[in-house]
N, C-alpha and C positions, 0 to 999 in steps of 0.2 A: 342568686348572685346579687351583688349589690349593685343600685340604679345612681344613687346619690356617690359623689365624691367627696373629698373634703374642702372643697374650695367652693360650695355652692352661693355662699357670702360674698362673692365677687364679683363683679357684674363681670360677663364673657370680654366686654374688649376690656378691660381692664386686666384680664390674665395675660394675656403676651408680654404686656409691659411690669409685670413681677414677674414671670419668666425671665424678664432681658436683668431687670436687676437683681434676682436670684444667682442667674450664672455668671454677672458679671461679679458678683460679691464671690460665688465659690471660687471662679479662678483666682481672683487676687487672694484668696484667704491659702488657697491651694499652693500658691507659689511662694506667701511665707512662710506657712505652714514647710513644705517644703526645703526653702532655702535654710530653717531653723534646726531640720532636722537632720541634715547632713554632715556635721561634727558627729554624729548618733552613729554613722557609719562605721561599722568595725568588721574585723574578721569575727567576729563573735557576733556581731549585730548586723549583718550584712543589710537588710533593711531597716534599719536604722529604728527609731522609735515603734516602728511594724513587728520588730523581733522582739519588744519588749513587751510590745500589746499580746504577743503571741505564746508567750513563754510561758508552758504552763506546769512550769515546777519550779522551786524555790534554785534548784541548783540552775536551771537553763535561764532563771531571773539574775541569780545572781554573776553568773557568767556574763549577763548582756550588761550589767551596771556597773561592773569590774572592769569591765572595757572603754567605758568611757573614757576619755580625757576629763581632767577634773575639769575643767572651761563647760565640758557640753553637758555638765550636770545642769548649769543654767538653762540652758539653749530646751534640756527637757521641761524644765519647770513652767519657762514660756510658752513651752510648744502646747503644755496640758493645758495652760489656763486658754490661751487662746482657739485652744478646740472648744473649749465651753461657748464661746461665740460660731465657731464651722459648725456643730451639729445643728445650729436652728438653720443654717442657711442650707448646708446640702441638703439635705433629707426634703425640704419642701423643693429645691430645683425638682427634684427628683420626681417627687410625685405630682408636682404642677403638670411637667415633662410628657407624664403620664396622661390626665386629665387632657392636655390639649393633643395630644398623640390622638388620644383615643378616642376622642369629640370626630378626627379624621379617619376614622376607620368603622368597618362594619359590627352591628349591634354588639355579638358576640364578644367581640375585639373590646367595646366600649365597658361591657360588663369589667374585663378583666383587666382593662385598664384602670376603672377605677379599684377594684381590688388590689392591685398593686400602690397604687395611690394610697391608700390606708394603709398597709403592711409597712410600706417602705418607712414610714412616719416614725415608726418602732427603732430604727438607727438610731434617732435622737435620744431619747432615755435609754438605750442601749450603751450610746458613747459614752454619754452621762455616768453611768455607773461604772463604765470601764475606767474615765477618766481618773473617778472620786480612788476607785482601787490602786491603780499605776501612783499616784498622787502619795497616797499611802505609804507604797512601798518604795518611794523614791526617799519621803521623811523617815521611815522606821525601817527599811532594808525587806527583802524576801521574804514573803509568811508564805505559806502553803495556801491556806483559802482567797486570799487575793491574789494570789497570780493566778490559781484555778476561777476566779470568779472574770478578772479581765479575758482571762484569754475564751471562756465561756462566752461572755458580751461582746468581745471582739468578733470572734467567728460567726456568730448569730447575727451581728451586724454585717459581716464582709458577704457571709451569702445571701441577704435580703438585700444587700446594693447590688451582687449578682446577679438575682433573679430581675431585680428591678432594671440594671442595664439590657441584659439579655432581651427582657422585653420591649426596650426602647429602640433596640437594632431591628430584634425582627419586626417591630411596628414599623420599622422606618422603611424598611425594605418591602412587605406588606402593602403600604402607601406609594412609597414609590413604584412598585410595581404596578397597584392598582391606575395611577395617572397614566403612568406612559402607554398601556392597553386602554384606555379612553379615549386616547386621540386619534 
């Protein structure tokens, strides 16, 4: 297993306080992100630019871009460029999250915390290429290979932030548990 994280360049008290400006940049990125993407909202697109990332045939692409209102054509194009700034910022909450989780739990525990640490990282050039794809197909319309390649990058991305939450809860709970039998 791996001993090293990716954050070994930081001196320790210096991590909590990129922790704090990590999460504080995802939720605001979260809640434009967010607020941008809800024109995106259709019976065809029920989660909204989610349905688009997920759509992995030309016709389920083109069903979710036909739904739009012409206006949230915009609101997409916004939405992609400014993901190009969200993927640097979640993906290191994420695995910082990790790293200092894991520092508080047992050896075991730290091993795989830093391996989540590294895996999670993979979101980033993940979105990246989803984004460059959606991007694509919003300029030139439904191809076949770019919506199978987004929606390939997508899901690869949505379950390496699941595994990486998933471990974040039961680390939490783990810790917490571990405190309140100390006392």
């Amino acid at each position: 297993m791996l001993k090293q994280h990716p954050f070994g360049w930081i001196t320790p008290r210096a991590r909590p306080w990129l922790l704090l400006i990590l999460l504080i940049l995802t939720v605001i990125l979260s809640q434009v992100l967010g607020r941008l993407g809800e024109p995106l909202k259709t019976s065809a697109a029920p989660a909204g630019i989610v349905s688009f990332e997920l759509a992995r045939t030309v016709m389920a692409t083109d069903q979710v871009l036909t739904s739009w209102p012409s206006g949230a054509w915009e609101n997409a194009f916004l939405l992609q460029g400014l993901d190009f700034l969200y993927l640097f910022v979640y993906p290191l909450w994420f695995s910082l999250s990790a790293v200092l989780l894991g520092a508080r739990l047992p050896a075991g525990w730290q091993r795989a915390a830093n391996l989540v640490a590294w895996v999670v990282l993979l979101t980033g050039p993940l979105d990246a290429i989803e984004n460059i794809a959606l991007i694509q197909e919003l300029l030139h319309g439904p191809a076949t290979n770019l919506a199978q390649l987004a929606w390939l990058c997508a899901s690869l991305k949505f379950g390496l932030l699941g595994v990486a939450a998933l471990f974040l809860l039961v680390g939490l709970v783990v810790w917490g548990g571990r405190r309140l039998l100390s006392r």
